[in-house]
C-alpha positions in Angstrom: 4.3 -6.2 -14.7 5.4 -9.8 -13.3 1.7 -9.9 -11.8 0.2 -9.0 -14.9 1.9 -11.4 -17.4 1.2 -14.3 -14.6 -2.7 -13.0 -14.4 -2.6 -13.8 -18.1 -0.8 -16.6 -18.0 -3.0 -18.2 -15.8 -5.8 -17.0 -17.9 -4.8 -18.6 -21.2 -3.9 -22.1 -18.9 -7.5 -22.0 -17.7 -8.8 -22.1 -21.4 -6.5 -24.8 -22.7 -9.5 -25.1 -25.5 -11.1 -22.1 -26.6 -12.8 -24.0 -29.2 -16.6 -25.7 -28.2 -17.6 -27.3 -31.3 -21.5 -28.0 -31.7 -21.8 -30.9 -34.1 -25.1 -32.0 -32.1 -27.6 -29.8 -31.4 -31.2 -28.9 -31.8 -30.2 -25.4 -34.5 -30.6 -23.1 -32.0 -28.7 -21.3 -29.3 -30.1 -19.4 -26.3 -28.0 -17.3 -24.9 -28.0 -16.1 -21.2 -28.6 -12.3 -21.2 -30.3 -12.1 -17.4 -33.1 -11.1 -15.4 -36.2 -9.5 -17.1 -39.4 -8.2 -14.8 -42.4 -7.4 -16.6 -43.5 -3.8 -15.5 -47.2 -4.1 -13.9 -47.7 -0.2 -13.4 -46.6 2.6 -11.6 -46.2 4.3 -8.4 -46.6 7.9 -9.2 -44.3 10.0 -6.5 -46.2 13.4 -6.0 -44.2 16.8 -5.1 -45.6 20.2 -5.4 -44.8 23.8 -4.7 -46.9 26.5 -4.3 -45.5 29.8 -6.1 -48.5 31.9 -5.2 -46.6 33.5 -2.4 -43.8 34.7 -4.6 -45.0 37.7 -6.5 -46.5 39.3 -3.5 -43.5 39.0 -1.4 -41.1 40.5 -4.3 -43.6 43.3 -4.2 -43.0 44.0 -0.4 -39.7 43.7 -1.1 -39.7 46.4 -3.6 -41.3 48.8 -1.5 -38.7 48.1 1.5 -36.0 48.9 -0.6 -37.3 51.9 -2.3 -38.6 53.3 1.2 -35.0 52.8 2.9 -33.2 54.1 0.3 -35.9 57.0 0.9 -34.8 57.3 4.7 -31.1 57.1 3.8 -31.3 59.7 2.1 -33.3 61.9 4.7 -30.9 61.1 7.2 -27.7 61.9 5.2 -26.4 58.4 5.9 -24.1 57.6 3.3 -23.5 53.8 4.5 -26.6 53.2 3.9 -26.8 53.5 0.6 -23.5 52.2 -0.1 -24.9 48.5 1.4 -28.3 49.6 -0.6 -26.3 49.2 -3.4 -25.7 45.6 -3.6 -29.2 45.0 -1.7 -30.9 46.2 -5.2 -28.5 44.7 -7.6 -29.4 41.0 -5.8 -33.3 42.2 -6.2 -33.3 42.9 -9.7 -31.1 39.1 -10.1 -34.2 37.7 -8.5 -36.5 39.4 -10.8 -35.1 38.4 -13.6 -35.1 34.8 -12.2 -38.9 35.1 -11.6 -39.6 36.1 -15.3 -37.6 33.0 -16.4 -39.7 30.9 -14.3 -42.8 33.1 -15.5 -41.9 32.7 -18.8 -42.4 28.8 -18.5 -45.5 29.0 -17.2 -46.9 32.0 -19.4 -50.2 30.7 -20.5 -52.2 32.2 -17.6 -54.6 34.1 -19.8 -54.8 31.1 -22.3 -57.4 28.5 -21.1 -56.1 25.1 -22.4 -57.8 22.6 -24.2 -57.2 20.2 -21.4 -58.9 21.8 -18.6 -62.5 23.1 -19.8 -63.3 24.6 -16.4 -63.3 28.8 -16.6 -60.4 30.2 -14.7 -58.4 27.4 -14.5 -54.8 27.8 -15.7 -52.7 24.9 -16.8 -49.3 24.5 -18.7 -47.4 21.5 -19.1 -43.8 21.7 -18.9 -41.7 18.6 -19.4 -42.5 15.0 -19.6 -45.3 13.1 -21.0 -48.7 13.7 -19.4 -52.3 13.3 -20.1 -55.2 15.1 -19.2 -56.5 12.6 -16.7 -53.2 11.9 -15.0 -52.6 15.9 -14.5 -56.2 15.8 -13.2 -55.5 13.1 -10.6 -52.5 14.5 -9.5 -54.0 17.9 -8.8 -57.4 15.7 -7.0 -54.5 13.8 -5.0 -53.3 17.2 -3.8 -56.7 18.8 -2.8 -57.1 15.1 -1.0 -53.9 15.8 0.9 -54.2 18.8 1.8 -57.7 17.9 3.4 -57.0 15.3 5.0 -53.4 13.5 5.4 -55.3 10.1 6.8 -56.5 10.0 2.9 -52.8 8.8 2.3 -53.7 4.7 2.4 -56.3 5.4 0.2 -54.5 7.7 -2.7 -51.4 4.9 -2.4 -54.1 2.1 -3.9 -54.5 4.0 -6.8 -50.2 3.9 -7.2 -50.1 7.7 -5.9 -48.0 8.9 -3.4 -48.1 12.1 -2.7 -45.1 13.9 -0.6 -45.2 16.3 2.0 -41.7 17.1 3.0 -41.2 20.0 0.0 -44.1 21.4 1.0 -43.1 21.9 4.4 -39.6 22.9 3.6 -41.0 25.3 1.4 -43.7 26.7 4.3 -40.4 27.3 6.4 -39.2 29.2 4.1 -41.9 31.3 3.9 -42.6 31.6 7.4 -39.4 32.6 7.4 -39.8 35.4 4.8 -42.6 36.5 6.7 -41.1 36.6 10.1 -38.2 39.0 8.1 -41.3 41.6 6.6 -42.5 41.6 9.8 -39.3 42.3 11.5 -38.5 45.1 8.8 -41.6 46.6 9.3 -41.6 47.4 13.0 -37.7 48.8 12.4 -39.4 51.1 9.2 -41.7 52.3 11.9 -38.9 52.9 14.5 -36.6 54.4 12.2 -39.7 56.8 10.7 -39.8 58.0 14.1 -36.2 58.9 14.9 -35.5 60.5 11.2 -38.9 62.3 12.0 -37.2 64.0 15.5 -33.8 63.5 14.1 -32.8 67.0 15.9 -33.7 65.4 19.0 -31.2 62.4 19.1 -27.7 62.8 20.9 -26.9 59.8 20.0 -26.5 59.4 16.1 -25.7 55.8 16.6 -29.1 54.7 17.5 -30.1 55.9 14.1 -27.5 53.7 12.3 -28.3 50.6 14.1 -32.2 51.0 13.0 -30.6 51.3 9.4 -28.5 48.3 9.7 -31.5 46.2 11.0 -34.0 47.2 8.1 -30.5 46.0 5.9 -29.7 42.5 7.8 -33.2 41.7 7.3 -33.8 42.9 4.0 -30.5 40.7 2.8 -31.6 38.1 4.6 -35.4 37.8 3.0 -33.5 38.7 -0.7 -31.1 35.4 -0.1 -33.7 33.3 1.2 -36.1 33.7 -2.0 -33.4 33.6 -4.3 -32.4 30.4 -3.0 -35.8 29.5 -3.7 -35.8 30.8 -7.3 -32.6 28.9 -8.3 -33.8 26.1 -6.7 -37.2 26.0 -8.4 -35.1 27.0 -12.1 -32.7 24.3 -11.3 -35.5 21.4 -10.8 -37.5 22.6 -13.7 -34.3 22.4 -16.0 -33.2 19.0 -14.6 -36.7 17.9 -15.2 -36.4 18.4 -19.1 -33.2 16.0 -18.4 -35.5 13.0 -16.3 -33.8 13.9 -12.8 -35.8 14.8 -9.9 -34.0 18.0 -7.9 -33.3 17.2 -4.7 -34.7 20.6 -3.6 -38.4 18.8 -4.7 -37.4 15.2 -3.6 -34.2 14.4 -2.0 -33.0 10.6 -2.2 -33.3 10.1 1.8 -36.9 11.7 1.9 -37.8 9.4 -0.9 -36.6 6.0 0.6 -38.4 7.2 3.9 -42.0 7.6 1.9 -41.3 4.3 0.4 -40.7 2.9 3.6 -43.2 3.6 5.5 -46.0 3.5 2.6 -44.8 1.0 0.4 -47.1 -1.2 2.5 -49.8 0.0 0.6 -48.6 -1.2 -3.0 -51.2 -3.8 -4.6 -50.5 -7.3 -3.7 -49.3 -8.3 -7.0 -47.1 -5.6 -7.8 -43.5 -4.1 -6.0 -40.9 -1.9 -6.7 -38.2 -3.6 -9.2 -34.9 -3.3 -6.6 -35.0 -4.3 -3.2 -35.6 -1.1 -0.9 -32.3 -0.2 0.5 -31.1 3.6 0.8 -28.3 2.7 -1.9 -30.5 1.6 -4.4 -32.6 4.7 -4.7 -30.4 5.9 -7.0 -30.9 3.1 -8.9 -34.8 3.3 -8.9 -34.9 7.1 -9.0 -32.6 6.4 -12.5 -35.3 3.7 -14.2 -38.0 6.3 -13.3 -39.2 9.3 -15.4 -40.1 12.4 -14.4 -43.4 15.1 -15.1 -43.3 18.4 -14.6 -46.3 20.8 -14.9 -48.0 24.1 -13.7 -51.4 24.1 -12.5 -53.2 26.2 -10.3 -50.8 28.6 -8.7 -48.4 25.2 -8.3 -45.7 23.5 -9.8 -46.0 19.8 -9.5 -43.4 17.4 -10.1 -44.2 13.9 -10.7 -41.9 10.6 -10.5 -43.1 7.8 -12.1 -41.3 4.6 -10.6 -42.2 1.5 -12.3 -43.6 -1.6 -10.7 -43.4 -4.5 -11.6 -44.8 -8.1 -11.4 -43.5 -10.4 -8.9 -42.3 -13.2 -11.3 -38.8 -13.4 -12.0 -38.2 -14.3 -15.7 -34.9 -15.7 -16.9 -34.3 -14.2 -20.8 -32.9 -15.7 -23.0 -31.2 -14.4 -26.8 -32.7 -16.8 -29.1 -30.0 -17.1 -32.3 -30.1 -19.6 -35.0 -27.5 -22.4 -35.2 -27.0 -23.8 -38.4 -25.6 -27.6 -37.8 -23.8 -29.6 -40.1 -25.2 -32.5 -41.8 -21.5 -34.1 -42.4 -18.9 -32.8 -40.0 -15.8 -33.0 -42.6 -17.5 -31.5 -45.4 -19.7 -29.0 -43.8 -21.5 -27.2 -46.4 -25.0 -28.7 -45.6 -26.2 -26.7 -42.8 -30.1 -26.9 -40.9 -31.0 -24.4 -38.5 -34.2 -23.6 -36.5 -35.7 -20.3 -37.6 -36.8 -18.8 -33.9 -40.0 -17.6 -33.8 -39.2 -14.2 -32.0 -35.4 -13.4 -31.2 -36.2 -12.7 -27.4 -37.9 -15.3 -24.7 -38.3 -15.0 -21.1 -39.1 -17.6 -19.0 -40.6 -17.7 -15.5 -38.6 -19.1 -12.9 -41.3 -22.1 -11.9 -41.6 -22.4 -15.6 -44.8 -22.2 -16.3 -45.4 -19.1 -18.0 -43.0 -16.7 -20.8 -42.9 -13.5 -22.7 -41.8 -12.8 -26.3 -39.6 -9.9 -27.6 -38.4 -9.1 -30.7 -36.3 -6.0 -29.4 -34.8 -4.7 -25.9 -34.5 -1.5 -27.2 -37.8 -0.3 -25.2 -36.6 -1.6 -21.9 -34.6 0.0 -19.2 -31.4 -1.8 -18.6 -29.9 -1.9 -14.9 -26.2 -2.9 -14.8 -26.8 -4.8 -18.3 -27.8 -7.7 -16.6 -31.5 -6.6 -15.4 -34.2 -5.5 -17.4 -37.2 -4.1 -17.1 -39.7 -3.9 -19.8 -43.2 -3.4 -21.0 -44.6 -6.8 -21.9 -48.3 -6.7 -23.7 -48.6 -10.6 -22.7 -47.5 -13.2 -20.6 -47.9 -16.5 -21.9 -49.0 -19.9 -20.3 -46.5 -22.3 -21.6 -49.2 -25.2 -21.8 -52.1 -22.9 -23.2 -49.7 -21.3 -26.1 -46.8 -23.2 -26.3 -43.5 -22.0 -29.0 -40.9 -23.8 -30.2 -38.5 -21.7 -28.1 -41.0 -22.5 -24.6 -41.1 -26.0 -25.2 -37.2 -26.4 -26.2 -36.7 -24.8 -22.5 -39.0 -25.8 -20.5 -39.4 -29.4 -21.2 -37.4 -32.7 -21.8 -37.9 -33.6 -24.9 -36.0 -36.4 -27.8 -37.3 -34.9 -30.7 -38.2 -31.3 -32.6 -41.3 -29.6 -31.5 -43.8 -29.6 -34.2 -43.8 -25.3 -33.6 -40.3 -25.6 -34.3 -40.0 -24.3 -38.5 -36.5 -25.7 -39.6 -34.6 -24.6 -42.4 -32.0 -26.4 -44.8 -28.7 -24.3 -46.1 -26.5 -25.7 -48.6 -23.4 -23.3 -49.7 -20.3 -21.8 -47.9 -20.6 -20.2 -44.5 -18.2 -17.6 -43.2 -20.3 -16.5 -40.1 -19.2 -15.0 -36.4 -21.7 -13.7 -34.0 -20.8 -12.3 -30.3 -22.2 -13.4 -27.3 -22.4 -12.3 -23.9 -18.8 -12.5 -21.8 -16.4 -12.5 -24.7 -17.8 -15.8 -26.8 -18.6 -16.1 -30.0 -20.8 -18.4 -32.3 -18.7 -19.6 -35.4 -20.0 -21.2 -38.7 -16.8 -22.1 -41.1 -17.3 -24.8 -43.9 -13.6 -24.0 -45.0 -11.3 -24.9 -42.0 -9.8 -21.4 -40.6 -6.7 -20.6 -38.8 -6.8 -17.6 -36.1 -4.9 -16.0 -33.8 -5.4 -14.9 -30.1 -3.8 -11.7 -28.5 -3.7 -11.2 -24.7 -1.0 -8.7 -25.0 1.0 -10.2 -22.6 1.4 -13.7 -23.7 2.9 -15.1 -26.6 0.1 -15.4 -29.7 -1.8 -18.7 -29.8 -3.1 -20.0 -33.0 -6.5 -22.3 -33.1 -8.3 -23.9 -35.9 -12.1 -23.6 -36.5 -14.2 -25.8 -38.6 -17.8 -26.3 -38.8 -20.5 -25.3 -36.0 -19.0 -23.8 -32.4 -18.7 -21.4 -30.0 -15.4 -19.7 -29.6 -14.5 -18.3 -25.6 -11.6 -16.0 -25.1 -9.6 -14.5 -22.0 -10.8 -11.1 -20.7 -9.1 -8.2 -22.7 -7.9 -10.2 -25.7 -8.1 -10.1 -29.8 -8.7 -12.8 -32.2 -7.9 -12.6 -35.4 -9.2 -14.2 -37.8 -9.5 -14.6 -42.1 -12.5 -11.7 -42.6 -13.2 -9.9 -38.8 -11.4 -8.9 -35.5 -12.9 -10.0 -32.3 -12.2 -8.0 -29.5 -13.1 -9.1 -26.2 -13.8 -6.8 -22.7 -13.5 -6.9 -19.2 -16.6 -6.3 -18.5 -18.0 -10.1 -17.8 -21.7 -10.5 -16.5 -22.6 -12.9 -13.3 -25.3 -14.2 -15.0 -27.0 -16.8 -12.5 -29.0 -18.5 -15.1 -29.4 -22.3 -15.9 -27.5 -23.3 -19.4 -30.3 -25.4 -21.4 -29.9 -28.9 -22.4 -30.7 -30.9 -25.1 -30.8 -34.5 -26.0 -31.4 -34.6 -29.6 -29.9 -33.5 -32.6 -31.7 -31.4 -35.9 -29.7 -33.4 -38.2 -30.8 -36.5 -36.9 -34.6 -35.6 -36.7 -36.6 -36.8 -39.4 -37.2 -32.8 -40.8 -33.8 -32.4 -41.9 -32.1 -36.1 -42.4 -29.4 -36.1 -44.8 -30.5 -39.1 -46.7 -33.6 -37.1 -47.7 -32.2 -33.8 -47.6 -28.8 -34.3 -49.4 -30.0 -35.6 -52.6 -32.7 -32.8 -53.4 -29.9 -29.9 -53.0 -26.7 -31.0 -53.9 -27.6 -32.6 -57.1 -30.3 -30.2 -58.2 -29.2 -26.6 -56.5 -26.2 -24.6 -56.8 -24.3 -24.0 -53.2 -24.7 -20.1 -52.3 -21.6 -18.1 -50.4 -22.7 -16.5 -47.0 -20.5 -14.1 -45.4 -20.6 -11.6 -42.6 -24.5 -12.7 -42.0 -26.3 -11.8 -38.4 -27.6 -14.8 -37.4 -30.1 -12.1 -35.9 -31.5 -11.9 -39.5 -32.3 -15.2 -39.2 -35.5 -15.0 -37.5 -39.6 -15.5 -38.3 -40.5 -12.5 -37.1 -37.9 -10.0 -38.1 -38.6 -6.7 -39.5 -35.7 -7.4 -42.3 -38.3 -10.3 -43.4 -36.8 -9.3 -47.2 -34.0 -11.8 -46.2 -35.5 -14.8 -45.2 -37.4 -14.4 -48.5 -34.8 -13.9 -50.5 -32.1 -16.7 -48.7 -35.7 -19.2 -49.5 -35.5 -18.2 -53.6 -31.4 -18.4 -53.2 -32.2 -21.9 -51.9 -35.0 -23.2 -53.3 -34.0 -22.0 -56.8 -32.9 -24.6 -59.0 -30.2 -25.0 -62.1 -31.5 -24.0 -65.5 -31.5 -27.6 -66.9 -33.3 -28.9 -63.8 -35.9 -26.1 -63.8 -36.9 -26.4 -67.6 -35.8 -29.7 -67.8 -39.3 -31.1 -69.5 -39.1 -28.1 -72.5 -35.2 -29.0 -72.9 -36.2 -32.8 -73.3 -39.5 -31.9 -75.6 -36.9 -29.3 -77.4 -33.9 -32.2 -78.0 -36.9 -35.1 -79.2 -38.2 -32.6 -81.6 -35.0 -31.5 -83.3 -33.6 -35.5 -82.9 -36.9 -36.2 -84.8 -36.4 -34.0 -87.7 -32.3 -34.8 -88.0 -33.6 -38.2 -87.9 -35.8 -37.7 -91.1 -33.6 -35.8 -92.5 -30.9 -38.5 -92.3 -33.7 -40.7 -93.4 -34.4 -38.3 -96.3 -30.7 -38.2 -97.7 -30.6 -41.6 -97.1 -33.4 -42.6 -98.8 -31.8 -40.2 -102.2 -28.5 -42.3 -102.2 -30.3 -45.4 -102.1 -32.7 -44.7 -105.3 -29.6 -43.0 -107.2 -27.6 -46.2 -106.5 -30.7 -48.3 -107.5 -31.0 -46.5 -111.2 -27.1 -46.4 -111.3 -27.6 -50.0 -111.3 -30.2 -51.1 -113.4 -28.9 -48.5 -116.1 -25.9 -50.6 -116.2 -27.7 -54.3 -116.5 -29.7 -52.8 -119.6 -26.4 -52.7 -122.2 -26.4 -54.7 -125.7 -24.9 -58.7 -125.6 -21.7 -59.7 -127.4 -23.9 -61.7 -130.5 -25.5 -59.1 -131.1 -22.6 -56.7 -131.5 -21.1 -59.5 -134.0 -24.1 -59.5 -136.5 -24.1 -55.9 -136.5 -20.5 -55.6 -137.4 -20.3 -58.4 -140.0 -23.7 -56.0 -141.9 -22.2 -52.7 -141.5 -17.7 -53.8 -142.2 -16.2 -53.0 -145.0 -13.0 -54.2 -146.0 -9.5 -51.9 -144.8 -7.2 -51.8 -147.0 -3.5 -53.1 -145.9 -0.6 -50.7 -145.6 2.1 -50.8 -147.8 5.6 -49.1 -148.6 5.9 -46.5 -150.4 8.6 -46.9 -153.2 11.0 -43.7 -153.5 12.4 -43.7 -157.0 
């Protein structure tokens, strides 16, 4: 325990900063996956077996059974069929082994469609196979068994075709035969005795005949049901891609490579360097063919071969950068044209993949895969070729950029426990070793994020855990002199304005930066982050009917206003002259003085 908690100890002391932040950079990150060869081919491993023989001899076997128990029974011998017993149990076994087998290869009487010639029988069993591969094959064997000097010849065309099953297997039949033969002459010995059986004083001369014909019989019944199982065994295996070692033993294999491999083209080899304890390894990245034709089963292993360039791949991911590192929220990023690239060690040539799903891993840090084109990169230069193969101050004009203004919540795992982090909010997290006391890091803008083997960061919206499984990836780390955000694409003088006064910022969280790619097959994304960005407010996108809208409704308040004004103005006009137009004071005298009469005066009333 005390060596543990130091081991991580010293772990978390080697990292005193798990935080890389990438404020300058070109918007994409390549990260080291490994070695890639580009498969040129292959070397087609030939085994057969010939299963002619085995009918015939269960036959023979039949008849020796059936004729001893016959002789047993003549000669009273009740030993003999006591060990009888067992003798045809293991024969009917075999039998019924044969007919499995048979069954398999049932389509005798059926003439396929492949092979037009009359009388020839074909039936493929397991793997994938054409008609003019199973024709070569079975034109390498004829070769072979011809003439084994054809052997140089056959390996130019990538076939190899083994001899060491078929020997094995002619021992074994020699050996079957030597066992008929052997039981034959003691049938004819022991015919004779059981036919002058009152002549024998000795009745153990009798039972050591019997036990002959029996040691023999056994022995021929175990040797072709080894052969059987053998044979059912390599055809079941072969449904699984493994190669029996009955048909093909590792050690027989690495001796044909060895002492034919010579004989590979010049531009092609065999993807692992040829030691006895690789041949595992190749015999595992191989695939294996299994098919009956002509009395024979024939199993083919296909090992790949592949170019001698060495290409160093890369993961190509978008970075998205920040335009202002305290307010990240303006991000550009370089949308890579395919999410794989390869490059050759000297440089001048790569490959493009959008998956690895088609290629066979070896120890996750060698690939192998089926490349349609290797590129020059001078004659067809990418944005990802030139970024890595030359020294360059600004962005490639292949290079297709694209400008992100919103919140970004994103993590994305690399190889050996590091992660890419985008964060426009600053983040708190924590880091677990188990052992150690809990550290707690902050995050903020554009980074990469590297943590101790065997640890667990937590952090607002995801759980990181890391392994111990960390890669010796002998590949250079690329360098860059110039940043996107300083190029003149994505300046923020020119790129600032246009978004954050005339779009709305959009939330991303929990993104792939995988997604972000030109050629990915979830292209629906990319199309619809382009509307989410390029879309603008309502006011700015109708802003010209909005302004035509507000001048016509201003114009008729306006002369309305001017209508209501104009209203009060003439009432107040005739108000006015209506008062000006009233009789004078002279006047109103001569017309009283006309029209008075006179009043008379009050006065009192007397009361009497």
């Amino acid at each position: 325990n005390i060596l543990i908690l130091f081991y991580f100890s010293g772990a978390i002391k080697a990292h005193p900063d798990f935080v890389q932040p990438l404020s300058s950079s070109p918007g994409i990150y390549f990260d080291r996956i490994g070695k890639l060869n580009v498969i040129n081919g292959q070397l087609d491993i030939v085994s057969y077996v010939d299963i002619l023989h085995i009918n015939p001899h269960l036959n023979n076997l039949n008849q020796i059974l059936l004729t001893t128990k016959l002789l047993c029974k003549q000669a009273n011998n009740n030993q003999c069929d006591s060990i009888l017993s067992p003798l045809t149990v293991r024969y009917n076994d075999i039998k019924r082994e044969y007919n499995s087998i048979s069954h398999l290869i049932s389509n005798r009487q059926k003439r396929s469609a492949w092979f037009g010639a009359v009388g020839t029988a074909f039936k493929h069993i397991f793997g994938t196979l054409d008609e003019d591969d199973a024709l070569k094959y079975s034109s390498a064997i004829d070769t072979i068994q011809k003439d084994n000097k054809k052997l140089a010849e056959l390996m130019k065309q990538n076939i190899l075709v083994t001899t060491s099953t078929l020997e094995s297997f002619k021992k074994s039949i020699n050996q079957l035969d030597n066992n008929q033969n052997q039981i034959s002459i003691a049938l004819n010995q022991l015919l004779n005795h059981t036919n002058n059986i009152t002549k024998i004083s000795n009745i153990l001369i009798l039972e050591n005949k019997v036990n002959s014909i029996l040691t023999n019989l056994e022995s021929s019944l175990l040797t072709l049901s080894f052969q059987l199982e053998d044979l059912t065994n390599a055809i079941t295996l072969c449904s699984q891609n493994i190669l029996h070692p009955f048909i093909l033993s590792p050690g027989e294999l690495y001796r044909e490579l060895v002492n034919n491999g010579r004989h590979l083209p010049a531009d092609t080899r065999i993807p692992l360097s040829l030691r006895l304890e690789n041949i595992h390894v190749i015999m595992s990245l191989s695939k294996v063919v299994c098919y009956y034709y002509n009395d024979k089963l024939v199993f083919v292993l296909q090992i790949p071969l592949v170019m001698n360039d060495e290409f160093n791949l890369y993961h190509n991911l978008a970075l998205p950068i920040p335009h202002n590192a305290l307010k990240p929220n303006l991000f550009s990023l370089i949308l890579p044209s395919y999410s794989y690239t390869a490059i050759s060690k000297d440089k001048l040539s790569f490959c493009n993949l959008d998956s690895l799903d088609k290629c066979r891993s070896v120890n996750s840090e060698f690939f192998l895969c089926q490349i349609p084109t290797v590129l020059s990169t001078n004659g067809h230069p990418t944005c990802e070729s030139e970024l890595l193969t030359k020294t360059i101050s600004a962005l490639p004009v292949q290079c297709q950029t694209k400008t992100i203004f919103g919140e970004l919540d994103i993590w994305k795992p690399l190889v050996n426990n590091q992660w890419i982090y985008v964060q426009s909010q600053s983040s708190k997290i924590s880091v677990d070793c188990g052992v150690s006391e809990i550290r707690e890091l902050k995050v903020f803008g554009t980074g990469v994020l590297h943590t101790p083997e065997m640890c667990t960061v937590y952090t607002k919206s995801t759980r990181l855990i890391s392994t111990n499984n960390v890669l010796n990836i002998s590949i250079p780390i690329p360098t860059f002199d110039f940043s996107i955000i300083n190029d003149s694409c994505c300046k923020l003088d020119t790129k600032s304005n246009s978004l954050e006064n005339s779009a709305s910022p959009i939330s991303l969280q929990g993104i792939d930066l995988d997604e972000f790619t030109l050629n990915n097959i979830n292209g629906k994304f990319i199309s619809d982050l382009n509307k989410i960005i390029e879309e603008k407010p309502l006011l700015t996108k109708y802003g010209t009917h909005y302004l035509t809208l507000t001048f016509l409704i201003s114009l008729i308040v306006l002369g309305y206003v001017i209508f209501k004004l104009s209203k009060l103005v003439h009432r107040f006009k005739s108000n006015f002259h209506v008062s000006f137009s009233k009789p004078t004071p002279a006047d109103d005298v001569v017309s009283t003085t006309q029209s008075v009469t006179p009043i008379p005066e009050p006065r009192y009333r007397e009361v009497v």
